[in-house]
C-alpha positions in Angstrom: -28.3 11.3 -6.5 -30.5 14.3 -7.1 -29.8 17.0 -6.7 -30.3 19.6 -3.7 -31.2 22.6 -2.6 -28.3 24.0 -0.7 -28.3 25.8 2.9 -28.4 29.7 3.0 -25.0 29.5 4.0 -23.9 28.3 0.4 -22.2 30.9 -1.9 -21.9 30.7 -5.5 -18.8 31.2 -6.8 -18.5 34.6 -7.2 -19.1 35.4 -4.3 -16.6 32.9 -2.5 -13.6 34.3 -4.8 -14.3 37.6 -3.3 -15.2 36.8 0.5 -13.6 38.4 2.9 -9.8 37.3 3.5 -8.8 39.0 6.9 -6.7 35.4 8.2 -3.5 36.1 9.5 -1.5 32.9 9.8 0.3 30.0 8.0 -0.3 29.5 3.8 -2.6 26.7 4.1 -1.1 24.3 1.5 -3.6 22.3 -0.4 -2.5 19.9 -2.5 -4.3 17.0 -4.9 -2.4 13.7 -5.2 -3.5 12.5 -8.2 -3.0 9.8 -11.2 -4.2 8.7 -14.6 -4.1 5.2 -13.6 -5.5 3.1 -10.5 -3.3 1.8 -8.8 -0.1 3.2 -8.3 -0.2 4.0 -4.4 -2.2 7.3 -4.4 -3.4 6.5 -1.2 -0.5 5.5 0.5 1.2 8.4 -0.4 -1.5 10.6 1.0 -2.1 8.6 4.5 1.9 8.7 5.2 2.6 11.9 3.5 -0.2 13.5 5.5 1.3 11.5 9.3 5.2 12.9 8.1 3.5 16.6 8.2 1.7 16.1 11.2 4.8 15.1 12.8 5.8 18.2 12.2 3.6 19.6 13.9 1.4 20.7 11.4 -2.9 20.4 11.6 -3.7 18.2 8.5 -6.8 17.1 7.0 -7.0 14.0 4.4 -9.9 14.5 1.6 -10.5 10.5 0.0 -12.3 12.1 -3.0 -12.5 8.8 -4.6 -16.0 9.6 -3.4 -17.8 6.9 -4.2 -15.2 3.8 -3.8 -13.4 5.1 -0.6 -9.9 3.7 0.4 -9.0 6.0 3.3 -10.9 4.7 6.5 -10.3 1.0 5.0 -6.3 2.0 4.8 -6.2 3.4 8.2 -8.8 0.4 10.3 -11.7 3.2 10.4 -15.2 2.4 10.8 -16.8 6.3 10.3 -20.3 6.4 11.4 -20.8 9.0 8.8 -19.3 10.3 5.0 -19.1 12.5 2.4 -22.0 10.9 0.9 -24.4 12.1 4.3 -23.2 15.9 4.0 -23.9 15.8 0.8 -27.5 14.3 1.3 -27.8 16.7 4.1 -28.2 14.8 6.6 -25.1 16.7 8.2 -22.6 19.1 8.3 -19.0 18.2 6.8 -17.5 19.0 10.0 -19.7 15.9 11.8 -18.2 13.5 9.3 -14.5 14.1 9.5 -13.0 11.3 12.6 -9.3 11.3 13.9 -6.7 9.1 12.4 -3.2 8.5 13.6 -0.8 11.2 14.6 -3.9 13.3 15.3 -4.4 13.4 11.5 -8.2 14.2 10.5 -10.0 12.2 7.8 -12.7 13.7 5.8 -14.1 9.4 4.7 -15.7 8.7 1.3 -18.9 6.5 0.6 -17.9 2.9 -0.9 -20.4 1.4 -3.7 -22.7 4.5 -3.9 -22.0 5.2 -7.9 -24.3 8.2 -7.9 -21.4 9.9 -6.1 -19.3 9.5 -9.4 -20.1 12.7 -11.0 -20.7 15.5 -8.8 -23.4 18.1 -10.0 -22.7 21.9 -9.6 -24.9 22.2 -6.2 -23.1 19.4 -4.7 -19.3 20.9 -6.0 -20.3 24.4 -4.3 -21.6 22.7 -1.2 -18.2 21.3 -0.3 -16.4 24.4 -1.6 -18.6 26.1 0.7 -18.5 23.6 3.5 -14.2 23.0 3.0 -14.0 27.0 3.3 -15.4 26.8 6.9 -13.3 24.3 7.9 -10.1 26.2 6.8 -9.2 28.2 9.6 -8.1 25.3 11.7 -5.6 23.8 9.3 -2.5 23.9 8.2 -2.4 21.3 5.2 -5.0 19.8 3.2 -3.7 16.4 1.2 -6.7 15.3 -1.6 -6.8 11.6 -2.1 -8.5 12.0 -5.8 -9.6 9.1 -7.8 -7.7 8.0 -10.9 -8.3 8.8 -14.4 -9.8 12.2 -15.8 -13.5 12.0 -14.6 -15.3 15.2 -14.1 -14.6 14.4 -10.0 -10.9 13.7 -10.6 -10.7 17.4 -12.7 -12.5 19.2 -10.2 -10.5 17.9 -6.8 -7.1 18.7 -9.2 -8.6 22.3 -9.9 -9.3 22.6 -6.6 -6.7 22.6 -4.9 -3.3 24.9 -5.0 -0.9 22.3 -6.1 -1.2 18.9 -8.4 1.5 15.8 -7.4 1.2 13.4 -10.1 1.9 10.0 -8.9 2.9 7.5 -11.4 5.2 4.5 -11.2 8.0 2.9 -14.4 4.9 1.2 -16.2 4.2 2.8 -19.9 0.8 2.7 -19.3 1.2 4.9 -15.8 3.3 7.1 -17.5 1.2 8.1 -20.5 -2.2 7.9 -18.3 -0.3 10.7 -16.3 0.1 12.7 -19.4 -3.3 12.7 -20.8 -4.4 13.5 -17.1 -1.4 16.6 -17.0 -2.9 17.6 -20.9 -6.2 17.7 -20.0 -5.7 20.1 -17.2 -3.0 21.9 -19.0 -5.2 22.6 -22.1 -8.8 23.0 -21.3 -8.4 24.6 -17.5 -4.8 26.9 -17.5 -2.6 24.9 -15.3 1.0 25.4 -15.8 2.6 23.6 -12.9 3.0 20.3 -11.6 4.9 18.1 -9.5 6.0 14.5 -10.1 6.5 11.8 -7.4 7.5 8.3 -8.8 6.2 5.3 -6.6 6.7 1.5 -6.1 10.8 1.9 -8.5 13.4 -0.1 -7.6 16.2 2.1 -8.0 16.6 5.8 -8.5 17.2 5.5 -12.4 13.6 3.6 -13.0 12.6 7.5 -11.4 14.2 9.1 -13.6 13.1 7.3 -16.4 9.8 8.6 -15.3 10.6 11.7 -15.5 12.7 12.0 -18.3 10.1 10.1 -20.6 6.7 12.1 -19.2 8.7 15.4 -19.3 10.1 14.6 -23.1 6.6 14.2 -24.1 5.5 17.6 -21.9 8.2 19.1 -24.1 7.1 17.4 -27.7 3.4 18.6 -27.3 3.0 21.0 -24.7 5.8 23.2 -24.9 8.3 24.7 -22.5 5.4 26.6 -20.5 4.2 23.4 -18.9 6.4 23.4 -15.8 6.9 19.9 -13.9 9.0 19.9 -10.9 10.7 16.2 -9.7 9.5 15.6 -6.1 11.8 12.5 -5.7 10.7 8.8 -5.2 8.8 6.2 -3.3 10.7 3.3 -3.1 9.5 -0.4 -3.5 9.5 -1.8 0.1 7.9 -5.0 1.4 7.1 -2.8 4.4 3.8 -1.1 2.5 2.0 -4.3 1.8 2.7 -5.6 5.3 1.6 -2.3 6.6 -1.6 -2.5 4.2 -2.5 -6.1 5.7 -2.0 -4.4 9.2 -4.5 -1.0 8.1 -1.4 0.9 9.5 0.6 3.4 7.9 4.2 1.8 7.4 5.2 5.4 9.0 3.6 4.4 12.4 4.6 0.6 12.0 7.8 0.5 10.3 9.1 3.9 11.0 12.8 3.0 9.9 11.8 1.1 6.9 13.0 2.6 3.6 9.6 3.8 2.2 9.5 5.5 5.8 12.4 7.6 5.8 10.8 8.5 2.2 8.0 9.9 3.0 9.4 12.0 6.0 12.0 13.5 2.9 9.0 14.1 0.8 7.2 16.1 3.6 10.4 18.0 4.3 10.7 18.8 0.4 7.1 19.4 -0.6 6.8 22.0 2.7 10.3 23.4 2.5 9.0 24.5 -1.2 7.1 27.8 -1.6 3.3 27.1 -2.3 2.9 28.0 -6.4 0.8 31.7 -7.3 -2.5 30.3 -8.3 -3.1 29.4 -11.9 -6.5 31.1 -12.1 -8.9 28.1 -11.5 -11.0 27.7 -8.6 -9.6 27.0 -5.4 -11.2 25.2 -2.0 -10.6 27.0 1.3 -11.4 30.3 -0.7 -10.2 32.7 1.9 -7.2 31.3 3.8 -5.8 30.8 0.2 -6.7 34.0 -1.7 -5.3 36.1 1.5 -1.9 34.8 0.9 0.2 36.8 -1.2 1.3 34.8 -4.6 
């Protein structure tokens, strides 16, 4: 994709750091689920995370920044008329692509098979901080759906936002993908904290094997510094691929299934917590974020 010339209403980055910040209201939390690996139920996790939280009355809005092989709308039985890929072209404002999903949850859909979307230029990065600012006000959690690996995209959405949850499951290859991921931001951009939700285990000591080997090689190379907080486990439960087949969230169609009564833990934990100060990196939704004391 080329790229544009932005709308007047764009900011550079300067200027968005020091807008105005006169909200009053709720920290809006925004948080990137993330992963070094494909695979491991990133998804998932944000489409039932995101439905626990709005059953608790919160406004949330799901970002599938996986922009250019979407999962989101496909998860949930969407068909979106528009995506991320038409505000981007300009064709629209990112408030005309964003369409209701279950439990009044509002989707923000990616493109599928549009590779150009792959590697966001600058314009296009400072259009949706721009765009994701204005839709701020009205929400009470943001939940980023990034893709996997540690492509520009996948940096950026974790930079973004206020808080990391690296998802990985008992596989050695999930586990170290999730370091390099965790070193690269660490090293290169200043984040110090993460958080660590094992998926798809067994039992609660294939979770803590997680987290004892990514944090042992945290400790080996990165030093004390690098803070990761255990969010807990997803357990393995035949309800998510029948829920999957179904393009349900197992929270809406098996609500008393094990995986279930995990999720609605995890949004009680993850909320219950007090949002982390800001490491210094960018952040979307500029103003509700920066007027919140850290």
């Amino acid at each position: 994709m080329k790229a544009v010339s932005l709308p007047n209403r764009s900011q550079d980055l300067a200027r968005l750091a020091t807008a105005p910040r006169g909200h009053e209201g709720p920290a809006l939390r925004v948080v990137a689920v993330t992963s070094g690996k494909g695979g491991v139920g990133k998804s998932n996790i944000v489409i039932n995370l995101g439905l626990a939280l709005a059953h608790q009355g919160l406004k949330v809005l799901l970002i599938d920044a996986d922009l250019g092989l979407g999962n989101l709308n496909i998860l949930l039985g969407l068909k979106p008329r528009l995506t991320i890929h038409d505000a981007l072209s300009l064709h629209c404002g990112l408030s005309e692509v964003i369409v209701e999903g279950p439990g009044g949850l509002r989707i923000l859909p990616a493109s599928s098979g549009i590779p150009e979307l792959a590697d966001l230029d600058e314009y296009q990065k400072l259009f949706l901080l721009d765009e994701l600012d204005h839709l701020a006000e009205s929400l009470d959690a943001v939940l980023i759906d990034t893709g996997a690996g540690i492509s520009r995209n996948v940096l950026f959405f974790n930079l973004a936002a206020q808080e990391t949850v690296l998802v990985a499951n008992n596989q050695p290859t999930s586990i170290m993908d999730a370091y390099a991921l965790l070193k690269i931001l660490a090293t290169r951009y200043g984040r110090k904290r993460f958080k660590l939700l094992a998926n798809g285990v067994t039992r609660a000591a294939e979770a803590e094997t997680v987290r004892q080997t990514l944090s042992k090689v945290m400790d080996r190379f990165l030093g004390p510094e690098i803070a990761l907080e255990f969010l807990g486990l997803i357990p393995y439960d035949a309800a998510i691929p029948r829920a999957v087949m179904r393009q349900q969230p197992v929270l809406e169609l098996f609500p008393e299934a094990p995986a279930s009564q995990s999720f609605r833990a995890l949004a009680q934990t993850l909320w219950q917590s007090p949002p982390p100060r800001a490491d210094g990196n960018i952040k979307l939704f500029g103003r509700r974020l920066w007027s919140q004391p850290h």
